[in-house]
Structure formats: C-alpha cells, structure tokens
C-alpha positions as CSV (number, residue, x, y, z in Angstrom):
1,X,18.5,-27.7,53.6
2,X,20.7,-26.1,50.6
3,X,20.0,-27.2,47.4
4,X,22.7,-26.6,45.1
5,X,22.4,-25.6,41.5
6,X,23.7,-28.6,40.3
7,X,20.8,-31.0,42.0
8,X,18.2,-28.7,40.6
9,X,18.2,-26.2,38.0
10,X,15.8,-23.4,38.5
11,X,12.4,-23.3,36.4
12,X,13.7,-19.8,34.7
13,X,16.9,-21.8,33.3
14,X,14.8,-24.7,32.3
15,X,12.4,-22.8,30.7
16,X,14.8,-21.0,28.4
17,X,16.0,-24.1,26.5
18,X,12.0,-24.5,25.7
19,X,11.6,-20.5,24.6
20,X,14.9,-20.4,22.0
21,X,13.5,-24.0,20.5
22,X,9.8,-22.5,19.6
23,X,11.3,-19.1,18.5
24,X,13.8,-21.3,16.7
25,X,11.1,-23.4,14.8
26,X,9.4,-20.5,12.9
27,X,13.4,-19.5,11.3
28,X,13.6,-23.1,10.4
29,X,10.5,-23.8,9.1
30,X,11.4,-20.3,7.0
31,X,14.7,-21.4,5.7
32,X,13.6,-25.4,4.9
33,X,10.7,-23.4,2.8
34,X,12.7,-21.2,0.9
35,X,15.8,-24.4,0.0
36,X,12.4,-26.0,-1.3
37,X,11.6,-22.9,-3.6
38,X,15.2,-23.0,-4.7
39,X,15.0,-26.6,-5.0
40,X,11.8,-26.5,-7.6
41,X,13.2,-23.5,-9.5
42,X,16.5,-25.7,-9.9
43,X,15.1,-28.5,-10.9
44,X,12.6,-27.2,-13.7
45,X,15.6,-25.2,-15.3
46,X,18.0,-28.2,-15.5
47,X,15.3,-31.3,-16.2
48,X,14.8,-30.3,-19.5
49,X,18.3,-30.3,-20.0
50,X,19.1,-33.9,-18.4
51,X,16.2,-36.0,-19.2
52,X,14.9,-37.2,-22.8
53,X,13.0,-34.5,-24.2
54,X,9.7,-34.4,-23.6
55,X,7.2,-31.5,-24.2
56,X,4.7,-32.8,-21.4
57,X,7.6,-32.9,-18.9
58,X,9.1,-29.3,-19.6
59,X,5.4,-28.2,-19.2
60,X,4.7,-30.0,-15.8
61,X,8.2,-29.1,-14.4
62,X,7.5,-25.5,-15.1
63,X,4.0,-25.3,-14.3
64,X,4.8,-26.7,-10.9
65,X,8.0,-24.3,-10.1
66,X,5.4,-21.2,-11.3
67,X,2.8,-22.8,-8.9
68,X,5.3,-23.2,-5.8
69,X,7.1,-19.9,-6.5
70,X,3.6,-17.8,-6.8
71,X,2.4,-19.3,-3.8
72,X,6.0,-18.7,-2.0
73,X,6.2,-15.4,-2.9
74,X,2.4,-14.4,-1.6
75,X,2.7,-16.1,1.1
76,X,5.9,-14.2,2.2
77,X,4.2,-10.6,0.8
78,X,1.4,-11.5,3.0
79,X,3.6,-12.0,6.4
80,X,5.6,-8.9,5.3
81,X,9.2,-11.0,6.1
82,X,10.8,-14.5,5.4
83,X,10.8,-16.0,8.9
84,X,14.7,-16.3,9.9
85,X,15.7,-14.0,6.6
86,X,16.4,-10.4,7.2
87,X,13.9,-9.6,3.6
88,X,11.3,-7.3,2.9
89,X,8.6,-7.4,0.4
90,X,10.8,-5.7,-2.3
91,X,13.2,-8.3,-1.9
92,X,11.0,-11.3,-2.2
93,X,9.6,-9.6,-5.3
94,X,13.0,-10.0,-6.5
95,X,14.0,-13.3,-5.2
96,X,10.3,-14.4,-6.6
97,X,11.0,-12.6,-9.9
98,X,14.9,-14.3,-10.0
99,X,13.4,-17.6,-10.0
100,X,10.3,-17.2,-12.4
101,X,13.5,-16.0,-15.2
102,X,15.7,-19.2,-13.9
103,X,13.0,-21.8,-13.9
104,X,12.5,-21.0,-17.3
105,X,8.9,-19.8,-16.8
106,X,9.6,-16.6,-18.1
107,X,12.3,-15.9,-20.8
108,X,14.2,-12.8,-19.7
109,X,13.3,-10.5,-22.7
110,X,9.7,-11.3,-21.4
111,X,10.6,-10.5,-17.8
112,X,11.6,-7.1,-18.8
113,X,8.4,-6.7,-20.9
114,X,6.2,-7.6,-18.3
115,X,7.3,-4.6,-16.2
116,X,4.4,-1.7,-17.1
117,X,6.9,0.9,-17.5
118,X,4.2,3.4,-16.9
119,X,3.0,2.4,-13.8
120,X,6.2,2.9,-12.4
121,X,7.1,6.0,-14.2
122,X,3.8,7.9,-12.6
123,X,5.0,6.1,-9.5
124,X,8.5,7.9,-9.5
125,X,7.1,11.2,-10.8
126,X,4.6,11.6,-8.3
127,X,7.3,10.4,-5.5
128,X,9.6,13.5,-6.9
129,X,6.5,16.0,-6.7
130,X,5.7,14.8,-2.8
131,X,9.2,15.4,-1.9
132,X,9.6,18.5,-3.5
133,X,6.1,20.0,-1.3
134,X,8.0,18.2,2.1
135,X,11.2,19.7,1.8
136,X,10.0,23.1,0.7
137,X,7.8,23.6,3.9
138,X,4.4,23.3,2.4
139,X,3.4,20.5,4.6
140,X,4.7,22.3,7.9
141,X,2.9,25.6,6.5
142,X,-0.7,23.8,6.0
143,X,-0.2,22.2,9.5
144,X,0.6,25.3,11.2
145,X,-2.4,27.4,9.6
146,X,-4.7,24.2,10.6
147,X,-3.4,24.5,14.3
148,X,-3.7,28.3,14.2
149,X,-7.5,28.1,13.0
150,X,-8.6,24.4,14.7
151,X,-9.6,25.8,18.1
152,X,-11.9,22.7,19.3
153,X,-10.4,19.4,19.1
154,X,-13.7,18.3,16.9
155,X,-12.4,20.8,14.4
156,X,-9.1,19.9,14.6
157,X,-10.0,16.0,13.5
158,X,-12.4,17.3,10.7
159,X,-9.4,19.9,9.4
160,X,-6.9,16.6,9.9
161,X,-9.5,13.9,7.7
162,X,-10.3,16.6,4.9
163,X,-6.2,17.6,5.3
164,X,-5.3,13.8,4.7
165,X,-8.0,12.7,2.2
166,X,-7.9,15.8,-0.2
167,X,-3.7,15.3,-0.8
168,X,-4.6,11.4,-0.6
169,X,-6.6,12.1,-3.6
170,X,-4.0,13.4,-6.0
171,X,-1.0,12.7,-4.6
172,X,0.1,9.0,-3.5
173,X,-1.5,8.2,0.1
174,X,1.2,6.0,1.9
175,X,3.5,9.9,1.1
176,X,1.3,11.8,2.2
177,X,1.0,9.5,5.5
178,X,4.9,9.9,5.8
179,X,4.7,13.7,5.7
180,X,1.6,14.1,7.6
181,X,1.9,10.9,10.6
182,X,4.8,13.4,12.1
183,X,3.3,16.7,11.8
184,X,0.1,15.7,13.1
185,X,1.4,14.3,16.0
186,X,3.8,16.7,16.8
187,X,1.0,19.0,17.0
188,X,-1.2,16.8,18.8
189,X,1.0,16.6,21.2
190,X,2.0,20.2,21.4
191,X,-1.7,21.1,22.2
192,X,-1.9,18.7,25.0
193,X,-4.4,16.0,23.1
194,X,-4.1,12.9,22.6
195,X,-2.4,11.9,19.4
196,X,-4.2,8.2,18.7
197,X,-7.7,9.7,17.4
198,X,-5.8,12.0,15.1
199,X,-3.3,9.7,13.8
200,X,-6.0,7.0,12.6
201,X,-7.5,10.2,10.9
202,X,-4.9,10.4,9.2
203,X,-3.9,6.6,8.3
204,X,-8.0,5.7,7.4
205,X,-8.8,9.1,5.6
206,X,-5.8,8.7,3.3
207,X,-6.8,5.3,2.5
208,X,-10.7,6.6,1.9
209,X,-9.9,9.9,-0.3
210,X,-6.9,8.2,-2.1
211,X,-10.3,5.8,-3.4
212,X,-11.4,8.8,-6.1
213,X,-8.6,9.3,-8.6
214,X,-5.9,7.1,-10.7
215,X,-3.0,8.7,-8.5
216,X,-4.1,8.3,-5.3
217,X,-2.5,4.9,-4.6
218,X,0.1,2.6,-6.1
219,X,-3.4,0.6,-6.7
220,X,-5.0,2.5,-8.4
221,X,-1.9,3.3,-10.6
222,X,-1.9,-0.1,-11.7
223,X,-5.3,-0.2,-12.5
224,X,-5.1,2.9,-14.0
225,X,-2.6,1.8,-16.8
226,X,-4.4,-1.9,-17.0
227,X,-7.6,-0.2,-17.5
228,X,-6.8,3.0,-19.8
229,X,-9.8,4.6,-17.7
230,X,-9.8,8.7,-18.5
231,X,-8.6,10.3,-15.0
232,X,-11.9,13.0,-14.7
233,X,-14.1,9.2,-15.2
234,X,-12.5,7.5,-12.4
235,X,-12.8,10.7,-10.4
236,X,-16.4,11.0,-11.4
237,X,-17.1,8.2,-10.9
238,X,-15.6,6.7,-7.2
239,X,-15.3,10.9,-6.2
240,X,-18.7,10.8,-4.1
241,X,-17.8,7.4,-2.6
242,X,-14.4,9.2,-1.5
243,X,-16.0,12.3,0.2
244,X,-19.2,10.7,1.9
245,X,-16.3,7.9,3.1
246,X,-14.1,11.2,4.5
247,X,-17.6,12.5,6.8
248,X,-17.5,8.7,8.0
249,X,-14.3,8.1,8.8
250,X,-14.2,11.6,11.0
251,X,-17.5,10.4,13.0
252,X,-16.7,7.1,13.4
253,X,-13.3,8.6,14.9
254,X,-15.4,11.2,16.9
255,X,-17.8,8.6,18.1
256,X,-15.5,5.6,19.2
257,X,-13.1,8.3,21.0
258,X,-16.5,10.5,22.7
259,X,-13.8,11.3,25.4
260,X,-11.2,13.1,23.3
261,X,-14.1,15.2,21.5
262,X,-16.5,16.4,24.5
263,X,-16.3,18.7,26.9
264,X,-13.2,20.2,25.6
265,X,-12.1,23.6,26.0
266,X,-10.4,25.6,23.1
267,X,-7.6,25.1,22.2
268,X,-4.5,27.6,21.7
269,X,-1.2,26.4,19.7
270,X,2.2,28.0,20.6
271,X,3.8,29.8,17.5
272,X,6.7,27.4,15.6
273,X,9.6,28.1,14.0
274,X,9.4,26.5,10.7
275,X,12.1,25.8,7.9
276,X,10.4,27.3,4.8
277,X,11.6,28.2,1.9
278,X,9.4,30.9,-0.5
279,X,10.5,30.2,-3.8
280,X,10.5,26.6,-3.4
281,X,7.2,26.6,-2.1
282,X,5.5,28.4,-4.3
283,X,7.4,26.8,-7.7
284,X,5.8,23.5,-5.9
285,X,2.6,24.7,-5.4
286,X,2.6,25.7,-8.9
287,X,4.3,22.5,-10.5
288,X,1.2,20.6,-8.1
289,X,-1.7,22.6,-9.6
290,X,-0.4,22.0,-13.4
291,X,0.3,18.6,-12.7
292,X,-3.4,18.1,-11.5
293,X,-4.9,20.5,-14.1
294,X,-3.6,18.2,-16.6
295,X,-4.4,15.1,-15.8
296,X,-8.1,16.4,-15.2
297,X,-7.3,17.8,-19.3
298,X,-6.6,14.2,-20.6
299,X,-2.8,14.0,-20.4
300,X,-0.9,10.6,-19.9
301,X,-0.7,11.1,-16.0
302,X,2.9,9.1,-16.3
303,X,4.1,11.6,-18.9
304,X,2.7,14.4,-17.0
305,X,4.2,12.9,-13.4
306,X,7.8,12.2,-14.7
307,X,8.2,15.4,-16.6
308,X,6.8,17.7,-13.6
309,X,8.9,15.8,-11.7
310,X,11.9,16.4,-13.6
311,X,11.6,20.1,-13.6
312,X,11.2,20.3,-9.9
313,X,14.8,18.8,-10.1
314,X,15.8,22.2,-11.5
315,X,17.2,24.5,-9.0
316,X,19.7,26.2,-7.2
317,X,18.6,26.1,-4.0
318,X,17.9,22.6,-3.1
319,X,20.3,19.2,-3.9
320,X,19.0,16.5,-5.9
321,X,20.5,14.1,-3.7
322,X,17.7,15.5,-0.9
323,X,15.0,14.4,-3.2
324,X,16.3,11.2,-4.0
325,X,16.4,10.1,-0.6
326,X,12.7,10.7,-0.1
327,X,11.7,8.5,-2.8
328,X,10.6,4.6,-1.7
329,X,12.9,2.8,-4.6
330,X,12.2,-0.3,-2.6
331,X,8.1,0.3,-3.4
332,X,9.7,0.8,-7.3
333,X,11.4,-2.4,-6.9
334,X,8.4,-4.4,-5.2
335,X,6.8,-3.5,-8.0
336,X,8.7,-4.5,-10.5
337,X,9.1,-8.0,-9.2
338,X,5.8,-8.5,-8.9
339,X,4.7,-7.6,-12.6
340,X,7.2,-10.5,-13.5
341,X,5.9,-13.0,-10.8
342,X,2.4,-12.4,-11.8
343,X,3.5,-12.2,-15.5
344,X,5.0,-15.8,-15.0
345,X,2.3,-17.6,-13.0
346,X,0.3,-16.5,-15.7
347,X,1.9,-18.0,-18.5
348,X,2.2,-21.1,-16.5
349,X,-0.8,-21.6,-14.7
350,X,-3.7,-19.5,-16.4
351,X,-5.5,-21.9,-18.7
352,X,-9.1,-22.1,-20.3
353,X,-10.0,-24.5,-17.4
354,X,-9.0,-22.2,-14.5
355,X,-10.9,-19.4,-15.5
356,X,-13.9,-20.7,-15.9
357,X,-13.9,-22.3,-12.4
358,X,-13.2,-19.1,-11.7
359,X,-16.3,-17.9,-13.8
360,X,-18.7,-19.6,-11.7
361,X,-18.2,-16.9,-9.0
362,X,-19.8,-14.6,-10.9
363,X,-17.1,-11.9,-10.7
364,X,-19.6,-9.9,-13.2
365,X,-21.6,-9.2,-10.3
366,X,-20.8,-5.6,-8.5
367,X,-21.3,-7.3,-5.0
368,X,-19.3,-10.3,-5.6
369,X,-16.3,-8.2,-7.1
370,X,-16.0,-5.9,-4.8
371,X,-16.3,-8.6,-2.1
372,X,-13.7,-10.9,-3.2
373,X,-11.5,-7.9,-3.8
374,X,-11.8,-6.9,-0.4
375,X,-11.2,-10.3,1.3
376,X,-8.1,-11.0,-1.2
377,X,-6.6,-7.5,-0.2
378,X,-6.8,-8.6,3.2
379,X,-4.9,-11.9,2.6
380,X,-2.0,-10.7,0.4
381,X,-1.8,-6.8,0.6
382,X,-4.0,-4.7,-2.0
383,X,-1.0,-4.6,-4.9
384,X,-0.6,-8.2,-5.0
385,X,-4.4,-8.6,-5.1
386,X,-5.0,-6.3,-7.7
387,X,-2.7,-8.0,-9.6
388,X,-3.8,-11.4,-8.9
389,X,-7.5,-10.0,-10.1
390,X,-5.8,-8.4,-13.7
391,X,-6.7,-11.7,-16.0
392,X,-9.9,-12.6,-14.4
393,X,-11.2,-8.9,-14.9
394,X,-10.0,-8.1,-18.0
395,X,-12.7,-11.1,-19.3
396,X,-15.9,-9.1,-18.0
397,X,-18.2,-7.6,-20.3
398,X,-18.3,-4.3,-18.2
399,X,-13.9,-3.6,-18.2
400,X,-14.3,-0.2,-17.0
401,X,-17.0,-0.6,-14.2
402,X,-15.1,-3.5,-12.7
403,X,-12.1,-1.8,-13.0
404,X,-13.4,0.8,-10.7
405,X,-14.5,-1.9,-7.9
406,X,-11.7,-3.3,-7.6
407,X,-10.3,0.0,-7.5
408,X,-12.7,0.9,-4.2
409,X,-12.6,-2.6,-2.8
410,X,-9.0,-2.4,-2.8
411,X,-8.7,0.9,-1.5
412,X,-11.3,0.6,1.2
413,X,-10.4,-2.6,2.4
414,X,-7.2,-1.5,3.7
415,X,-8.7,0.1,6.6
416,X,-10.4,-3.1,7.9
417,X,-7.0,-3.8,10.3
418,X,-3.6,-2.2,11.2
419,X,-1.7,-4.6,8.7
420,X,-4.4,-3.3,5.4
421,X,-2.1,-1.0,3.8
422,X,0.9,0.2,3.6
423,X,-0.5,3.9,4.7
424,X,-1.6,2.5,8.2
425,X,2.2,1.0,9.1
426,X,3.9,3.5,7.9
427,X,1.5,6.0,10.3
428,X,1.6,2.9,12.9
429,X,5.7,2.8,12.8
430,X,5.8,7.1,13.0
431,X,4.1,7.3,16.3
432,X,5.6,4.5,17.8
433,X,8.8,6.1,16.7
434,X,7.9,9.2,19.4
435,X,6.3,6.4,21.9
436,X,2.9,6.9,20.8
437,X,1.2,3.6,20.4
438,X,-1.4,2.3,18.2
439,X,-2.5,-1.6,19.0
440,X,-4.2,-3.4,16.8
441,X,-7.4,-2.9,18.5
442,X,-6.9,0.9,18.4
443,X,-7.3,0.7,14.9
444,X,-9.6,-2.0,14.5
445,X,-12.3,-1.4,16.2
446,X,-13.2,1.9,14.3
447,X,-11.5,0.9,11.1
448,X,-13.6,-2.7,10.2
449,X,-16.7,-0.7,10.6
450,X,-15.1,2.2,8.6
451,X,-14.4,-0.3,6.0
452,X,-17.5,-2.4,5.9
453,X,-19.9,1.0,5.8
454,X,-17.6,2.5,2.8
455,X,-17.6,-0.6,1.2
456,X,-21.5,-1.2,1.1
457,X,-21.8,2.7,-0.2
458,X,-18.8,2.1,-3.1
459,X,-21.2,-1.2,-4.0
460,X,-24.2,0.5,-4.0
461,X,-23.2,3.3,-5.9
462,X,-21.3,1.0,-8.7
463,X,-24.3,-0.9,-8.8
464,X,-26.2,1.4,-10.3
C-alpha cells in the first residue's frame, strides 16, 4: 500500500515543529527578561515623578531596579550573551550601566566618577605596548628561536609554559594568548605534533604566571588601583606562587598527555620566512624593558603604560591605524560599564545590615577568601567577581594581604574549566579557527587539578 504524505507526515517533519519551539523558548525567555529590566528601570525613574512624594518609595523603587538590574546584568556576563540578542559582555555592561543612570540609581556626574580612570588607562597602554611587539615580529622571532632550540617535544612544552607565563607576567595575559595561540600552533603543527597539549600550555600558563604582578591581568589591574599595593610587593609576594604554579602546569600537561611526550624522536623545524622589522623590534624591546624597569622603581604603572604607549605611536614606519586595531576597545568598554553597575548596586543595595551577614563568613580568614573568590570567579567571570568582592574587602583589617588573595584566587581559578577566563576562549576560538579542537573535557580534566593544586599552594603561602 502507498501512503501518501498527506495521510501521514514523516517523523523528520514532525519533529521539526518540536526542535524550532525549544530552540525558540531560550530567545523568548531572553527577550521577556530583558522588557522586565527595562520595565523596572522605567518605572523607578518616572514613580517619583507621578506619585505623592514619598522618600520610602523613591528608596524601594530604586533599590529594587539596582537589585534586578545587578542581577540582570551578571547573570548575562556569566552566559557571555543575551539569549535571542546578538550582545556581548561589553554591551550588556553598557545596557546595565544605561539603566543604573536612568533609574536614577546613579546620577550621571557619579556614573562618570565611578569609572577608575587608571585602571583603564594602564589597560590601554599596555594594549598599545603588546601590539607594538606583535606587529614588529618579536613574537614570530621568540617562536622561531624556541622551534630552532626545542628538539624534544618535552622541551618544546617547557619552552612554550615558561614562553607564555613569563610575558603573562608583565604584559596582559588574554594578549599575549592572542599573539601566542597562532604561533604556537602553527608551529605545532609544522613539526608534525599535536597542537592540544601545547595550546592548554599556553591558555593555563598565562593564567598561572599572569598571578605575580599588578599588569598581568585586567584583574589584577583593578586590584591594583583599589588596593594602591607597590608593584615589586605584589610581585614579591604572589611571584613564588606564579613560578612553582608554571613547573605544575607543564607536568600536569606532560602527565595527562604521556603519549604526546614519550617515545618521541627529535624534532627538526623547517626554516620560515618571517615579516620582521629591525628597528621596530628593537625600539619595542627597549620601550618593554623601561616600561618594566619602572614599575619595579615605583612609578604609577598607568602613567608609565599610557606614556610608553604613546611613544611607540611615534614612527615612520608603521601606521597608527595598525595599532589601533589590535587594541580590545570592547574589553575598555566592559570595563567601564561595569565600574558604574557595581558603583550603582552599591549605593543602592550595600547597607550596614548586608555586610555583616556577610561578616559571618569570615572573609578575614586566608582560606575562606581565597575560596569564595575562586567559586564566585567561576560563576560570573573573574572581573565581575573582583568587583563584586571590592566593598566587602576593603572592611578587612589585613587590606593588602586580602587584596593579594583575591588577586591569586581570581587568577587561578580561571583555569578550573574552558569558560574561566577570557585567555582560555580566546586560545579555545584560535585553534578552532585552523580546525584544531579543544572540548571542554580537553581542558578540564588537567585544568581543575591545575587549579585546585595552585590554589592550595597561593593559600598556604598567604597564610603565612
């Protein structure tokens, strides 16, 4: 017998229907969530304005559009997206930021103060300085003389983790995983090995050497300028956690991939052709070395950043416009919307009550910091957490020592999955770019015991 399509549809075109309506749901769910934001923000800004006054009532309207746009706003920094929106996290820093000034919450003039022009000055200046080494050929030139001298592939990963960790350390991580993600596996792959090992060398040691100094991270930064911590202290003093976490993280690699590392011949690398330019190398170098000199001598590291920066800007032989297009404004931007969220839930939300609850977990406590850290870094991204963690710090007796755990926490506990840091995606996103993939349990499964073993030496060692 015939059955025709009319009389009964097949399972694949029934199915469909079912698939669209549950991919559907997550976009709607999105949308309804974000006309609710709105909604609140709305209605606190024009209450005041249509009902009697009432001091109790413009408090409560405004505490509860702070409340529902902090949460909104972490929530969506957490996922990375707006279900159904085409947004990144820069842009819901700005939406979040928009409706903290509209709600009344935040006054503009305090909006812009809230914005610690340091933080993203040293951001910017160190951006330029990164650029500047990329475009020149530095980078290509350090990979080529590691290929030409790495003749076992155990070698190679130890030259690849000290290579990563060491610029991680002055220079901002998640750039140095954008310069060295495509080198490394260009090589990698040039040499016949397999690029995966190499490539979480590069995404974990980043995150475990960029632990030791104020520069090393867009964390750190912050916590740099929130703390006023001397840069030769904080190296001193998270330094050893940085370089006994780099000897880790290139044996855990080693051990968890034995078949990369054993019974391997050596290894020969064909000669490249590399686009290098002298002069602009060497005035890099240079600009690098004072830069670093002089933040190790006491300088404002913004001051120092921005004005390096700036004279790398003057030559003849490379266009601005070049370095301008390496620089991550949307990372600027992200972070300026988030100084005014935070800024605004603050104001709102922060009372005498709240952090004293907060009080009972005994954040003076080394362990319990760096713990709490670690787990909130997880949930909302390292940034957000580190500014969630500003007013509930800044109480402690001991500033400066829990500054510096939330500086390791942080740091660390971006290697516990792919989705950590910022470093790891953008590493992640660069091989899969040349159809090299990392899953999630690539990187897990030697990052969470990477990050647990660092994290119990950082506590340790601050506990002293």
């Amino acid at each position: 017998m015939v059955v025709m399509a009319d009389d009964q549809p097949t399972p694949t075109l029934a199915g469909r229907p079912q698939a669209a309506g549950r991919r559907r749901w997550p976009s709607i769910t999105g949308i309804a969530l974000v006309v609710v934001v709105i909604g609140c923000s709305l209605v606190a800004a024009v209450a005041p304005r249509l009902l009697p006054a009432s001091a109790r009532l413009d408090e409560d309207s405004r505490k509860g559009a702070a409340l529902v746009i902090f949460v909104a706003s972490y929530l969506a920094l957490a996922i990375g997206k707006i279900p159904g929106l085409s947004i990144d996290r820069a842009g819901v820093a700005l939406v979040g930021a928009g409706l903290m000034v509209l709600s009344g919450v935040l006054p503009l003039e305090d909006a812009y103060k809230a914005i610690d022009l340091d933080t993203i000055t040293l951001l910017l200046g160190m951006m330029i300085v990164v650029a500047s080494l990329r475009l020149s050929g530095f980078f290509a030139i350090a990979t080529a003389w590691i290929a030409g001298h790495a003749r076992k592939p155990i070698i190679l990963l130890c030259a690849v983790t000290a290579t990563s960790g060491i610029f991680s350390a002055f220079l901002v991580n998640d750039a140095i995983c954008l310069v060295l993600a495509p080198l490394v596996l260009e090589l990698t792959l040039q040499l016949g090995r397999k690029p995966v090992p190499y490539l979480l060398a590069v995404a974990m040691a980043s995150n475990v050497g960029s632990t030791s100094t104020i520069t090393g991270n867009p964390q750190n930064i912050l916590i740099g300028g929130f703390s006023h911590i001397a840069y030769a202290k904080f190296a001193l003093a998270l330094g050893p956690v940085a370089l006994l976490g780099l000897v880790i993280t290139a044996g855990l690699v080693a051990l968890l991939h034995r078949s990369e590392f054993t019974g391997a011949g050596r290894m020969t690398a064909e000669t490249v052709r590399m686009r290098v330019n002298p002069a602009l190398v060497g005035r890099a170098v240079v600009a690098t070395v004072a830069m670093v000199v002089l933040f190790f001598a006491g300088q404002p590291p913004a001051k120092v950043a921005i004005v390096i920066g700036g004279l790398l800007l003057l030559t003849r032989r490379m266009k601005s416009r070049r370095i301008y297009a390496e620089i991550d404004w949307s990372l600027l931007l992200m972070f300026a919307g988030l100084f005014i969220i935070v800024a605004g839930a603050q104001r709102a939300l922060l009372t005498p009550e709240l952090v004293a609850r907060v009080g009972v977990l005994h954040l003076d406590r080394t362990p319990v910091l760096s713990a709490v850290t670690a787990v909130l870094s997880n949930l909302v991204s390292n940034v957000p957490a580190v500014l969630m963690m500003k007013p509930f710090v800044a109480s402690l007796a001991d500033h400066a020592k829990a500054w510096l755990t939330v500086a390791m926490a942080s740091t660390l506990a971006g290697n516990f999955t792919i989705l950590g840091s910022i470093a790891n995606l953008i590493v992640v996103q660069k091989a899969a770019a040349r159809g090299v993939v990392i899953s999630f349990w690539d990187y897990f499964r030697v990052g969470a015991p990477l990050t647990l073993i660092t994290l119990a030496i950082g506590t340790v060692w601050l506990s002293r």
